[in-house]
N, C-alpha and C positions, 0 to 999 in steps of 0.2 A: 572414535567411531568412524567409520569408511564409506562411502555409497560410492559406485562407480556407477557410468554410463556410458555403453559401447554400442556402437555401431559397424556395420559392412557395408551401408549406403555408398555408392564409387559417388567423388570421392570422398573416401570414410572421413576424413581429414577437414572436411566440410564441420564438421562439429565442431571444431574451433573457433568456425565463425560463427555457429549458431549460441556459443556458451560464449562470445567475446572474451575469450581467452584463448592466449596464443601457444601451442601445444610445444613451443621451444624452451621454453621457461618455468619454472614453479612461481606460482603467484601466492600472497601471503595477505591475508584479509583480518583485521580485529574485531571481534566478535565478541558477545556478553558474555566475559566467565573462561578469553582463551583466543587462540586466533582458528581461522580456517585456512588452510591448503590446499590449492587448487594445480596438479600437474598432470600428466600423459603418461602413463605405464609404457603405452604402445601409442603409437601416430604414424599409421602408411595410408598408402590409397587406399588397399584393399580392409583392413581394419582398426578403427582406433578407438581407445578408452580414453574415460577423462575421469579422474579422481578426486574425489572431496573427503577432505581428511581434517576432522573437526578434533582440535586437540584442545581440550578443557582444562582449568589448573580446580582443583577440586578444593585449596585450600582460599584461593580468590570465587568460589561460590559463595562458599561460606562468610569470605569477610563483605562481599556484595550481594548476598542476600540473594544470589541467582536460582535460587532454588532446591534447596539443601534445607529442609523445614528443619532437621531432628525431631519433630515430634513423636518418633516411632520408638528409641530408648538411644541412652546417653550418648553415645558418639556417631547417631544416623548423620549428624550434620558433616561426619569425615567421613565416613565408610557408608556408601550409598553408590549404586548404579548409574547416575547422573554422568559423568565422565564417559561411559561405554555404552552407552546403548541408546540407537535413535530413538528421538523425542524431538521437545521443541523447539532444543537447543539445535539441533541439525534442520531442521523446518524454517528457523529464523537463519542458519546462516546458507542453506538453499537460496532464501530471498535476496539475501545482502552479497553473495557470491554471484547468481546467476538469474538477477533481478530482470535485467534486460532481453532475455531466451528467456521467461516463463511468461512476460507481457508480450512477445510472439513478434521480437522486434532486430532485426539485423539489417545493419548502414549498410556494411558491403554488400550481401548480397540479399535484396529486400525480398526476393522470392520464395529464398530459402522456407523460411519460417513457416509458411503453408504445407512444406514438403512433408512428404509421410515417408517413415524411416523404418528398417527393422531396426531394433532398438534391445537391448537385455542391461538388464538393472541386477546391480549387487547391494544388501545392505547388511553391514556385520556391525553389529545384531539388533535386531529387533526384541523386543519386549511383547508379551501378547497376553490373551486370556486362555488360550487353548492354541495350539496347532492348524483347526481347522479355520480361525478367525482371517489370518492373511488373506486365504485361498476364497472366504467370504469377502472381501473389503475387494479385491482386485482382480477375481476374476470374471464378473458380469460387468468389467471394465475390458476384458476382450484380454486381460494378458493369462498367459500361462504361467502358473506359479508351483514354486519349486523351496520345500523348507527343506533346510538342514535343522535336526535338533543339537545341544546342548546337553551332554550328561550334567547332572549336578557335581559329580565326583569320579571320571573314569576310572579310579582305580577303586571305586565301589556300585558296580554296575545295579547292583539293588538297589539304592535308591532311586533310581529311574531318572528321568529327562528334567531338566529343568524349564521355566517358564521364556527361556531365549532361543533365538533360534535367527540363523544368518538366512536371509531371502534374495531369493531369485526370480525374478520379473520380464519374461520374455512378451515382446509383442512385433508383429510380423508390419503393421505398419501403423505409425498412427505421430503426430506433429511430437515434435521433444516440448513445445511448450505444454502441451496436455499432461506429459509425463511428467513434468516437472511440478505441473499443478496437483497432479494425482499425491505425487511424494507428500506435497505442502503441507497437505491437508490428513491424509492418511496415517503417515509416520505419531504424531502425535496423537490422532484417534487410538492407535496398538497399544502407546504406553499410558496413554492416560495419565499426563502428571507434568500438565504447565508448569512453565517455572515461571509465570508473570499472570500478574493483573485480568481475571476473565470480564470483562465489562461490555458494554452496547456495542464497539468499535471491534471486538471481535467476532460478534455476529454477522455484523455485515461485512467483515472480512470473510466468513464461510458463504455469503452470499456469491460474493465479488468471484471468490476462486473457484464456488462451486455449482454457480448458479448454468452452467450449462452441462451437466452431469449430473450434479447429486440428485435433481427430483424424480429423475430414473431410477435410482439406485435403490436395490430393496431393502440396503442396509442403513437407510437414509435415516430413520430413527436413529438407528443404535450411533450411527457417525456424528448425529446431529448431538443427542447427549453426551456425549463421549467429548465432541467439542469442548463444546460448553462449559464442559464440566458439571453437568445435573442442573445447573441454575435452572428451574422452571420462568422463571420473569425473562430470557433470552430465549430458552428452548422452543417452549411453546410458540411464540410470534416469529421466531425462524423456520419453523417447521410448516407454519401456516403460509408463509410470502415465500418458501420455496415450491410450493405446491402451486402457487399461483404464477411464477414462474419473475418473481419479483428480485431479478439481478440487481447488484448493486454498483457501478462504477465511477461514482463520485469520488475526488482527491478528498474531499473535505473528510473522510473518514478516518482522523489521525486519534492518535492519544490526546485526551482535553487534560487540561491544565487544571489542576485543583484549585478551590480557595485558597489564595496566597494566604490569609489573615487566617485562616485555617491551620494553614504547616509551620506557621510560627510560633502558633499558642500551640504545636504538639498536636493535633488532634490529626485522624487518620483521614487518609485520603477519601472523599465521596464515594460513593458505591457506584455512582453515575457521573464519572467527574465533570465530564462535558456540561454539565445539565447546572453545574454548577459554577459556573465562571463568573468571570464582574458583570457589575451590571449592566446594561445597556446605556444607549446614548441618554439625554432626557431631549435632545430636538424633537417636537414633531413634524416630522418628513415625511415623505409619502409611503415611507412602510411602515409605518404604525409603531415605533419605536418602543414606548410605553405604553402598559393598560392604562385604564382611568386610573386607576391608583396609584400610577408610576412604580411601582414594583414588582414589573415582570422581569425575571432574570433570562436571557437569553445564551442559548449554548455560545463555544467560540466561535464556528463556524457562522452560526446566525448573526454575532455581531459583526462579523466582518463585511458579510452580504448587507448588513444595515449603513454600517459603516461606507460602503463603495457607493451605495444607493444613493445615500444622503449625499456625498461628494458631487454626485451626477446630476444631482436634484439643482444642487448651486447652481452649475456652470450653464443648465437650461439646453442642452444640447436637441438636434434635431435627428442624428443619426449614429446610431451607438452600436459598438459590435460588444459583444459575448465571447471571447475565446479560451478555450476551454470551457464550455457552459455544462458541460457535465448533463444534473439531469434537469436543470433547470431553473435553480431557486432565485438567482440574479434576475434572469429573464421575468418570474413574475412579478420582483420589485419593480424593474423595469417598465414595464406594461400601465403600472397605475399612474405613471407621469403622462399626464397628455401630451407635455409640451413636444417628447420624441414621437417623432413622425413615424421612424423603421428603427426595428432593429432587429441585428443580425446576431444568430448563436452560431460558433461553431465548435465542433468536437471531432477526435480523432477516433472516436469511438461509435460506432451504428448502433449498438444497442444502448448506448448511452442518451442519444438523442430519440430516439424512440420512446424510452424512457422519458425525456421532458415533452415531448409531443401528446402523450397520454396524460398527464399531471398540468400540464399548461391545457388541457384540452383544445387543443387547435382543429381536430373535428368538428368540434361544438361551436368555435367560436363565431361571433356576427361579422359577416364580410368586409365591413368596415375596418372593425378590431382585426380581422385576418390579416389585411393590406401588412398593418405594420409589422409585423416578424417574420421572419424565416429561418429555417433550421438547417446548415450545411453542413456535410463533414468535409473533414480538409485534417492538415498539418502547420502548424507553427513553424516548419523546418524547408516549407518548398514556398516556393513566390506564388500568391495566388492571388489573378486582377480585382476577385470578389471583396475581396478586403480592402480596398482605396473608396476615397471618396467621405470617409467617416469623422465625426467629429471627436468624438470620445472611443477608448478602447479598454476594455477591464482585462487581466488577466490574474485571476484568485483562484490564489495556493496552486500556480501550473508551471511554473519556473522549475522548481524544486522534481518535479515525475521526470525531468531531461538529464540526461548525464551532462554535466560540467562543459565539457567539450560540442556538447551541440548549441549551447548559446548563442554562440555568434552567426548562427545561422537564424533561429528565433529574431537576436536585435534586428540582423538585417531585413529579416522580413518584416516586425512589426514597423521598428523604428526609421528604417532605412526604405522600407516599399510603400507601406502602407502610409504609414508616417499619418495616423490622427494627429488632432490637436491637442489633446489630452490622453496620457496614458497611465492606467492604473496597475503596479504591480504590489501582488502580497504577497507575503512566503513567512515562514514559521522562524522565530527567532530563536535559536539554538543555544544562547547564553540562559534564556528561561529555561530548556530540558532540567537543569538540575534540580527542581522546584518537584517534578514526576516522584510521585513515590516508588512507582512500576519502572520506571527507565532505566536501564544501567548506566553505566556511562559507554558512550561511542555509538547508542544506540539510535533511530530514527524513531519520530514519532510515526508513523505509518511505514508499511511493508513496499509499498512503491517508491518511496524517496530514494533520490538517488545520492543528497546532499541535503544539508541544512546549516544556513551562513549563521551565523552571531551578529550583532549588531553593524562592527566594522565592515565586515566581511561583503553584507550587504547594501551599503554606503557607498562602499570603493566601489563595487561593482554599476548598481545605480549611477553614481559621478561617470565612471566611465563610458556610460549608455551615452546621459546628457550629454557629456563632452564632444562624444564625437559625430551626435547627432545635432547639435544646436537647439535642447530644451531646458528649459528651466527646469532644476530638482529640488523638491520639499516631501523630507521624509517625516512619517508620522508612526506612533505607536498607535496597536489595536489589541484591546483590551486594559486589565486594571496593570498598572507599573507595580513593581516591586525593586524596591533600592535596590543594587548591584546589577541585577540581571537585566532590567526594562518590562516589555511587555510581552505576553503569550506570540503575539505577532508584530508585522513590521508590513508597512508599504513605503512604497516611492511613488511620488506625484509627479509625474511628468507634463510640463506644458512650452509650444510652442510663444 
């Protein structure tokens, strides 16, 4: 399957830096079920395309379970459309190719990304329920669309067209990251036929991508079941929080980790896996760790927030920052400690903060309780004075949304400017991925990550923060261990 994206923007050639790919090279990306291909047809000033060429091995679906059910008669699991035609498999390697241009993000030239482009999109082929479906899904999107049909058999013109059809997506001005996001979400609305896991973490992925478009759209229904895939326990409460305009831009939105004691004894993954994780701590700390029964299971993402909380709770700090605070669930463990005086959230996201500024009710709250927080956007990546002075610093699950190479920008600002006393990093342990029943292998638990270390990988890395800043390092597992792999997640405790 192919999708191109061209532009005449002077200069045209500017798309390379918006797609961080360099239009001199073919780039070669591993992807679920096959690699993806990323080169330049054409690169001058005046016009250039850039090409996404998703070549799938249709006999490694089948032995990886990528989405080749066969339940339709005996050899669907070889002979099936999977390989040729966009779906989810081109939706997923959008993300994992051109992850950093769809988050609306370029180092060289930071302006770009706002810029509004004429733009014309190719995708050979699409899959659909009709003809007129495309010309529904993306033209009260402002683009002009253009189908080629598919005979079923040209050399027998009476049987007429087939259900495929290559598309053509013209738009006269509008950011590539929008377009990008359009593709994300829409491509796999046509064909209708996930090849993974429909669960909670994909709803609020339609949120996340679609939360400033889709509650416009009048096909917002039929995109929203179509998602989903008919599940009503997703559909319905996504269709209600997009109406209310309830975006979602939280990291913590990855694939959960099933009961390990589960996938041993053979039984199938939770329907909700998140929801089913190890148990919680038994401390009681100031987030309320256990019910009176001691048998509340808490998702991963909530034990980690439990887990950072109760850390912070130790050390008694008076001035704590938040970085990354997302939309805010740290920030309210935070808050029931008396002992911190302020604390500081920050996020690289406006409507994310927003989002915790509504849910922490800080309109409502008593001017006393006011004093202590504040909500700033900022970057982990530029030197900023607001950030000094702090005792303690959390950063949960924000490592990982950074490309590799922006690190050392991050160390230096937290560890090197800022320099708390304490620093808290987590990030997802990638030797558990293989424990997912839904994961392939090479795949991310969330559509944002740019990386996920294994045990080592984030050790060495941690050792070399401490080293060269002069902090003590104690790494800890978060969640239940499982021999061989560890645990669902991993921090580093940094202290002075």
């Amino acid at each position: 399957m192919l999708l191109t994206i061209s532009t005449t923007y002077q200069p045209a050639t500017d798309l390379g830096y918006l797609l961080h790919k360099n239009p001199a090279r073919l780039q070669s990306i591993e992807v679920a079920g096959g690699q993806a291909h990323v080169f330049y047809p054409e690169a001058t000033a005046e016009r250039c395309t850039a090409a996404l060429l998703l070549d799938l091995d249709p006999v490694g679906l089948v032995r990886g379970k990528g989405g080749a059910s066969g339940e339709g008669f005996a050899l669907e699991q070889y002979v099936n459309d999977r390989p040729y035609v966009a779906s989810s498999f081109l939706s997923a390697a959008l993300s994992k190719a051109y992850g950093t241009a769809m988050n609306g993000t370029c180092k060289d030239k930071p302006d770009l990304p706002a810029q509004t482009l004429p733009l014309a999109v190719k995708v050979a082929v699409v899959s659909a329920p009709g003809p007129d479906w495309p010309r529904r899904l993306f033209e009260p999107l402002g683009y002009e669309v253009e189908i080629e049909t598919t005979p079923l058999d040209p050399t027998v013109p009476e049987w007429g067209d087939s259900r495929y059809y290559t598309l053509h997506l013209r738009h006269e001005g509008l950011r590539l990251q929008d377009v990008l996001t359009h593709l994300y979400v829409l491509l796999p609305v046509l064909d209708n036929d996930k090849h993974y896991y429909i669960g909670e973490h994909e709803a609020e992925k339609l949120l996340h991508r679609g939360g400033d478009w889709l509650p416009q759209h009048p096909e917002r229904g039929f995109i929203t079941r179509r998602y989903l895939r008919y599940l009503a326990a997703y559909v319905n409460p996504t269709l209600e929080r997009l109406m209310e305009g309830d975006e979602i831009n939280d990291p913590a939105n990855e694939t959960s980790p099933p009961d390990p004691l589960s996938r041993r004894e053979g039984a199938p993954a939770m329907p909700d896996a998140e929801s089913s994780g190890s148990p919680s701590p038994r401390e009681r700390g100031p987030g309320g760790e256990v019910n009176a029964e001691g048998d509340q299971r808490l998702s991963l993402h909530d034990q980690r927030l439990q887990q950072v909380a109760h850390e912070i709770y130790q050390l008694a700090p008076k001035r704590v920052l938040d970085l990354g605070c997302g939309e805010g669930k740290l920030l309210r463990l935070l808050l029931r400690q008396p002992k911190i005086e302020y604390i500081l959230g920050m996020d690289v996201s406006h409507q994310a903060l927003a989002r915790a500024a509504q849910r922490l009710h800080l309109d409502e709250m008593p001017p006393r309780q006011r004093t202590r927080i504040d909500l700033i956007q900022g970057s982990l990546l530029y030197r900023d004075e607001r950030l000094a002075g702090f005792d303690v610093a959390a950063l949960v699950e924000v490592i990982e949304h950074l490309d590799e190479n922006r690190l050392a920008a991050l160390e230096a600002v937290v560890f090197g400017q800022a320099r708390p006393a304490h620093v808290f990093v987590t990030s997802p342990n990638a030797d558990y991925n293989q424990l997912f029943e839904k994961l392939n292998a090479g795949e991310f638990r969330h559509d944002d990550h740019r990386f996920e270390w294994s045990r080592a990988e984030f050790a060495a890395w941690a050792a070399g923060v401490a080293e060269r800043h002069g902090y003590q390092l104690r790494l800890e597992s978060m969640g239940e261990e499982v021999e061989g792999v560890g645990a669902p997640s991993q921090m580093a405790v940094f202290g002075v």
